[in-house]
Every structure is written in C-alpha cells, then in structure tokens.
C-alpha positions as CSV (number, residue, x, y, z in Angstrom):
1,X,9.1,-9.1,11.2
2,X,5.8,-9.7,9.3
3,X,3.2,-12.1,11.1
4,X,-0.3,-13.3,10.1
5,X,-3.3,-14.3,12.4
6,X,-5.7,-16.6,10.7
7,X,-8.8,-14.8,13.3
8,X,-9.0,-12.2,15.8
9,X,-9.5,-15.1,18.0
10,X,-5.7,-16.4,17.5
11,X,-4.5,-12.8,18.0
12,X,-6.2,-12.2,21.3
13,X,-5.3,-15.5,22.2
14,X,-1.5,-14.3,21.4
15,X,-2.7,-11.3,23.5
16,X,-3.1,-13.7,26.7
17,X,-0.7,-15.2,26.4
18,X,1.7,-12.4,26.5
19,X,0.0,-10.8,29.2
20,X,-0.2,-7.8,26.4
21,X,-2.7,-5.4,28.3
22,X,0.0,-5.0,31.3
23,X,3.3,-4.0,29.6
24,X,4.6,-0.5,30.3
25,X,3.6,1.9,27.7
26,X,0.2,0.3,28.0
27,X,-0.1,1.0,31.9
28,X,1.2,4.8,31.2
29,X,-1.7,5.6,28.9
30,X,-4.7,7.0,30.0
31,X,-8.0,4.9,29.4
32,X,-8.9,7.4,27.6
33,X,-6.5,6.9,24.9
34,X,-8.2,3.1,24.6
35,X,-11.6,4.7,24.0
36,X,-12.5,4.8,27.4
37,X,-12.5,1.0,27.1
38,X,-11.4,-1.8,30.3
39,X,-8.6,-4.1,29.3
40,X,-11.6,-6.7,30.2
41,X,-14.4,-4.6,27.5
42,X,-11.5,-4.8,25.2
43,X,-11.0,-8.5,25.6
44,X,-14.6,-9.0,25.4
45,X,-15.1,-7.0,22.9
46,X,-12.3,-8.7,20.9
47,X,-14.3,-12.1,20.9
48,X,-18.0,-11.2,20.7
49,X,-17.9,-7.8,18.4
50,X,-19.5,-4.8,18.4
51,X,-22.5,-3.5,16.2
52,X,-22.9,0.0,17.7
53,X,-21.4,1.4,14.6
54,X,-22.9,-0.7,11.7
55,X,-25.7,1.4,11.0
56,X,-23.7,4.7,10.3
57,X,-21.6,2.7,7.9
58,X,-24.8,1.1,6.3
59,X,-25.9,4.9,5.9
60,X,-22.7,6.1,4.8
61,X,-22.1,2.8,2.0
62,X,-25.0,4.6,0.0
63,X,-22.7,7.3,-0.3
64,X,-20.3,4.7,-2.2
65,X,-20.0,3.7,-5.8
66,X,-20.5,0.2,-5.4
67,X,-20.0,-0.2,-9.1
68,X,-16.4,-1.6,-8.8
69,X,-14.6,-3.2,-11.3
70,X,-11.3,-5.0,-10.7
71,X,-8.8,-6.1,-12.8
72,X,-8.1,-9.8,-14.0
73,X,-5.7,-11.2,-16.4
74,X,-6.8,-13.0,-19.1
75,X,-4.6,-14.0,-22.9
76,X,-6.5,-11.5,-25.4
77,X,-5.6,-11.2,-29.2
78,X,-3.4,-9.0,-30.3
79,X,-0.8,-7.9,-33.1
80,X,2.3,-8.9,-30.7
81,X,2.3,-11.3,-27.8
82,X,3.7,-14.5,-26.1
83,X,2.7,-16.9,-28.4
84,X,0.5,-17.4,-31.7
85,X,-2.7,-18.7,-32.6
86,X,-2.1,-20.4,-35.7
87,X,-6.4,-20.4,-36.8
88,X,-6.4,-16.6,-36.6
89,X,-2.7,-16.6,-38.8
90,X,-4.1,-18.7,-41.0
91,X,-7.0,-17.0,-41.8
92,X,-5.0,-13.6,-41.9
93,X,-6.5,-11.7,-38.7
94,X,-4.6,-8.5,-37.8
95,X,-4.3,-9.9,-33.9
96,X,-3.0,-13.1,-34.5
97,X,-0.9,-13.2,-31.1
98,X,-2.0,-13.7,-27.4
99,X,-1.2,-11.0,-24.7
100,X,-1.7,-11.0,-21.2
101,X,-4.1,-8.5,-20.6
102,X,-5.9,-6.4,-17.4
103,X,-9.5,-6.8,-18.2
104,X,-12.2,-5.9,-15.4
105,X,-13.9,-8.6,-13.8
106,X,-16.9,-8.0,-11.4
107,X,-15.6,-11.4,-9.6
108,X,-12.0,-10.9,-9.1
109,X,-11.3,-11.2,-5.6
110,X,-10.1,-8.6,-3.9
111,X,-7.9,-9.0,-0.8
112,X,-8.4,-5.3,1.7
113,X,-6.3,-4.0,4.1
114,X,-6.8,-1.7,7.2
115,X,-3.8,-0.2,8.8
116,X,-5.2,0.8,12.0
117,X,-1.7,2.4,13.2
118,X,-2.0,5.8,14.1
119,X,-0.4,9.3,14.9
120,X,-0.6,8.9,18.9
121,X,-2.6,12.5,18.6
122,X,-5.5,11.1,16.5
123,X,-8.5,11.3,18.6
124,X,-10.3,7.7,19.4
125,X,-13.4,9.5,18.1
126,X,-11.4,10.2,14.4
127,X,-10.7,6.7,14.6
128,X,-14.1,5.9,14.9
129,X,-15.2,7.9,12.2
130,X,-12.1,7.1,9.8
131,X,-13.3,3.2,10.6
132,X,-16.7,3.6,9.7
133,X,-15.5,4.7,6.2
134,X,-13.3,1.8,5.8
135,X,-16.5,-0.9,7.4
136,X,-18.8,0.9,4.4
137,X,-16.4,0.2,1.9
138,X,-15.7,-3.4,2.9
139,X,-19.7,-3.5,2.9
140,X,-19.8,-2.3,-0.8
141,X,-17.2,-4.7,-1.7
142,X,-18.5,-7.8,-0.2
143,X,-21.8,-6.8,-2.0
144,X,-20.6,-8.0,-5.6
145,X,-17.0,-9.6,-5.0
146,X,-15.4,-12.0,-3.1
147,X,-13.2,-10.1,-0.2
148,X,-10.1,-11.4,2.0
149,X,-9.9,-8.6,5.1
150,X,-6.7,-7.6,6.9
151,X,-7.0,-5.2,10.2
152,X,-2.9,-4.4,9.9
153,X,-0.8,-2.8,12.4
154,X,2.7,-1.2,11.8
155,X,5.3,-0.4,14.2
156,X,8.8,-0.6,14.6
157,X,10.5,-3.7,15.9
158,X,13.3,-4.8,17.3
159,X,14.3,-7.2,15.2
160,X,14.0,-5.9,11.4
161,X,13.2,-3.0,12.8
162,X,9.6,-2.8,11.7
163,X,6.6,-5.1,13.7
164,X,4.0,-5.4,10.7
165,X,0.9,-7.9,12.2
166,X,-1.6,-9.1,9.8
167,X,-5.1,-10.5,11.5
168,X,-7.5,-11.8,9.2
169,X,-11.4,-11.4,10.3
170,X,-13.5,-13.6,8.9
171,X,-15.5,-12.2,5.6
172,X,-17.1,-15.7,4.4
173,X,-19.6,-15.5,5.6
174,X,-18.3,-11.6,6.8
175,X,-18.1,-11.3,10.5
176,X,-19.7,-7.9,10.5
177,X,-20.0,-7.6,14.7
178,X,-15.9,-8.4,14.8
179,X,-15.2,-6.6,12.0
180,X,-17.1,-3.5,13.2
181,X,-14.9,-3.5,16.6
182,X,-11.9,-4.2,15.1
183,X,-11.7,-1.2,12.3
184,X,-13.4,1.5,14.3
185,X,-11.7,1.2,18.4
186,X,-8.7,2.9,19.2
187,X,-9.0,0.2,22.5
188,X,-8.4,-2.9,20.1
189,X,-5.4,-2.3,18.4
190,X,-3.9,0.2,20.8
191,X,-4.5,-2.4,23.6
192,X,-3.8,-5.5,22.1
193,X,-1.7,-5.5,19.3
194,X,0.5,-2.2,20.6
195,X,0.9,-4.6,23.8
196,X,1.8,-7.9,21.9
197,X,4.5,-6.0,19.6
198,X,5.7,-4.3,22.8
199,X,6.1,-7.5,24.8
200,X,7.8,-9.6,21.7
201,X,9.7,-7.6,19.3
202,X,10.3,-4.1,21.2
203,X,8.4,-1.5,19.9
204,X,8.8,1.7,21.6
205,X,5.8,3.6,20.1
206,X,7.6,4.3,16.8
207,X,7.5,3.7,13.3
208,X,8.5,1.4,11.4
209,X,12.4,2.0,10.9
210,X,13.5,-0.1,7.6
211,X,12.1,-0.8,4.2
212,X,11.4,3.0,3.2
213,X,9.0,3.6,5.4
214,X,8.6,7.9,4.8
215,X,5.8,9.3,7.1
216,X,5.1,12.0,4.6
217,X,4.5,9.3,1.5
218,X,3.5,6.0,3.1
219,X,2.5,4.5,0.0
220,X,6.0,3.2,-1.4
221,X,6.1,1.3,1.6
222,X,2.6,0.3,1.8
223,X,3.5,-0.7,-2.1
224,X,6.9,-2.5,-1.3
225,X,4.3,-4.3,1.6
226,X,2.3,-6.1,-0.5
227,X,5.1,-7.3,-2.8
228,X,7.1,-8.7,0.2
229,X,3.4,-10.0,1.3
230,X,3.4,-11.8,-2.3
231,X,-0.3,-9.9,-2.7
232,X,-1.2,-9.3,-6.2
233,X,-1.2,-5.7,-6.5
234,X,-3.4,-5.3,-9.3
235,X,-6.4,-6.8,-6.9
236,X,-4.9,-5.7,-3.4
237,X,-6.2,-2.3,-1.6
238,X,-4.6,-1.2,1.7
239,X,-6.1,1.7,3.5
240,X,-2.8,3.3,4.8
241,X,-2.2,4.4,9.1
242,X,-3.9,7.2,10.7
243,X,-1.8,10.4,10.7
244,X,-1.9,14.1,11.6
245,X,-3.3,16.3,8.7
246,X,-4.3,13.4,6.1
247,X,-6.6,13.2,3.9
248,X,-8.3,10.6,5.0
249,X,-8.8,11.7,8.6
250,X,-10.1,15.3,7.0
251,X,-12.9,13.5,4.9
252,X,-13.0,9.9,5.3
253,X,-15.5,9.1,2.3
254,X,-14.2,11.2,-0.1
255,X,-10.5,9.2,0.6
256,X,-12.2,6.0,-0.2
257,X,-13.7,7.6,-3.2
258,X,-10.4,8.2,-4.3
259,X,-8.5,5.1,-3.3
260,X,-11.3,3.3,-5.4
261,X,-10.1,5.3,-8.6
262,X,-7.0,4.8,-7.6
263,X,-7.5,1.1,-7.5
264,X,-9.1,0.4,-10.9
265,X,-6.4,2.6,-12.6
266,X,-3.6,-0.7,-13.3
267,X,-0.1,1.7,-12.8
268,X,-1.6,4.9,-11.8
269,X,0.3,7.5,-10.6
270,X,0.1,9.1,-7.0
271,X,-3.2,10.0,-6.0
272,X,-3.6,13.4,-4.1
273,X,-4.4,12.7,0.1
274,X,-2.4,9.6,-0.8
C-alpha cells in the first residue's frame, strides 16, 4: 500500500490514533534506538520541531552547489518533430518542425524525497548526520526553486507486501523547525511511522517484499516508485533508505553532490554509491 499525509500533523494524528508508540516491536527496542527520545519528546517534537540541527546544515549548504538546473519541457525547432511550423517551411529554415525538448529551467519545480528507512544497525547519530546533508540540500533548493518535500518511509506490508508512507512537511513557506526533526531523528520515524505500519498493515521490521525492491540496488525500485507515484521523473529526487556500508552514510555531502549530477543528467546511467 502507498499512503500520503498532507502534514506531519495528520500523520501523528494517525499515530494517536493507533496507539502507534505502544505496539510490540516498539516496546522491545531500547530508547536508545529512538535517539534516547520519550514517546511524549517524540510526540512533541513531532508538532513543535526542532532547530538544534539547523545551523550545521546552514554550515554544511555552503559546501553545496546551489547552482541547480532542472529540466522542463518546452516544443523547440528542429529538423523532425510532432508537428510543423508552416512560417519557418515557408521561409526554408533547416528546423522547420517542433520537438519536445528537456531544456533547464531555474524555476521548474522540484518535488524531494527523504526515505528515512534504515538498516536497524545504523546508529541514530549516522542518522543525524545523513539528515543534516539531506536538510542542506532542501535549503539550497528552496533557495532558487519552488520545492514539494516528502519524509518517506518503506517497509513491508501485509497487504501488497510493501508499507510505502508519504508525509508532506510544509516547504511554502518551508517549515524549517519540522523539517529539521523530521529528516535528522531516528525517534520520529522509528517511533511513529514504524508503529503506525506495525499496527495497520503488519510490518514485521522488514523490507519491502514486492515490486523489485533489491537491497543491494535500491534505485529500480526507488525508480519504479515514482512512476507508480505518477511523479515526473525528470524533476523528482528521492534520497534512497539508510543502509549498512552506503555511500551516503560513508560521506553524506559528497552523496548529495552526486545525486545532484545525477539529477540534471535526463536518462543517466547508474551513478556510483547509488
């Protein structure tokens, strides 16, 4: 099953309603696994934000290129396309057709995607780190584009066997307190959204179990996500979950760096740490 939150506030609602903090793999953890964090900090935390970690992501978005360009379409001349334009055939230009073309556009909007699902070894403080890279490059983004932001949990589920949970934090104007909480604590996702997919759909503490999901090469599935999500993948980036040994958990920056590339290449191949 996939499922969207319009806020944070309708997910931890959903929490509360499901009595989410108090299901079984939830009690068996130790608080340390939720970043030393109360079920009632959590909650809290969940509503009001946090802005502990903003200033190391402020520091570490000057480490950015904030120079990004994404793609847009737009009908360009050229010498074979959909349809003519009869002034450029009658004047005998050598592009007298109309293609649809990828041109970069500094106001495309951009719609970015956190998967905060992680290996159940990854430390809360590689979280924390791995979320500050992703809150700098949201900052760079919402610098010079418009930006739709995703935290994004997957799991498996009972159902479909996969548990994919979209929660949208607010980035106009960008929430930076809720959105600071949400991509850096182990607490709120491992807490909350672990709980509510527990308490719905099943999940045991695995992986998602259909659609190609490979944890060695997330990124078909991340790929085959955004199409079932009917995202445009030409303006769509989504961070992919925290696992043992990746690159983005070794050097969190340099990852983003290369997602970005990645991004502004329209049908690139596989990027390496990818």
């Amino acid at each position: 099953m996939i499922k969207f939150y319009d806020s944070i506030k309708q997910m931890r609602q959903h929490a509360l309603d499901v009595d989410a903090v108090n299901t079984p793999i939830i009690r068996a953890a130790e608080n340390s696994w939720f970043n030393n964090e109360t079920a009632e900090e959590t909650l809290d935390k969940t509503l009001y934000g946090d802005k502990t970690l903003v200033p190391k992501a402020i520091a570490a978005l000057n480490k950015l290129d904030t120079q990004i360009e994404t793609p847009r379409r737009e009908w360009r001349p050229s010498v074979a396309g959909a349809f003519p334009s009869v002034p450029d055939a009658i004047m005998g230009r050598p592009t007298p057709m109309r293609a649809l073309t990828q041109i970069p556009n500094a106001n495309t909007p951009v719609t970015l995607g956190i998967m905060l699902t992680s290996t159940w070894s990854v430390s809360c403080e590689t979280i924390a780190n791995r979320g500050i890279a992703t809150l700098a490059l949201l900052l760079a983004l919402t610098r010079i584009r418009p930006v739709t932001l995703y935290a994004i949990n997957i799991s498996y589920g009972k159902d479909t066997g996969e548990d994919v949970r979209f929660v949208r934090i607010n980035t106009n104007p960008l929430d930076i307190a809720t959105a600071a909480y949400a991509l850096t604590s182990a607490g709120f996702y491992r807490r909350l959204i672990y709980g509510i997919a527990e308490r719905t759909n099943g999940f045991d503490g695995a992986w998602p179990a259909r659609h190609g999901f490979d944890y060695n090469r997330p990124r078909p599935y991340i790929d085959g996500l955004i199409s079932r999500c009917g995202f445009d993948k030409t303006s769509t980036l989504i961070v992919p979950p925290a696992m043992d040994g990746d690159a983005m958990l070794k050097d969190p920056l340099n990852w983003v760096q290369h997602q970005i590339t990645r991004f502004l290449t329209v049908n690139a191949d596989e990027i390496e740490g990818y």
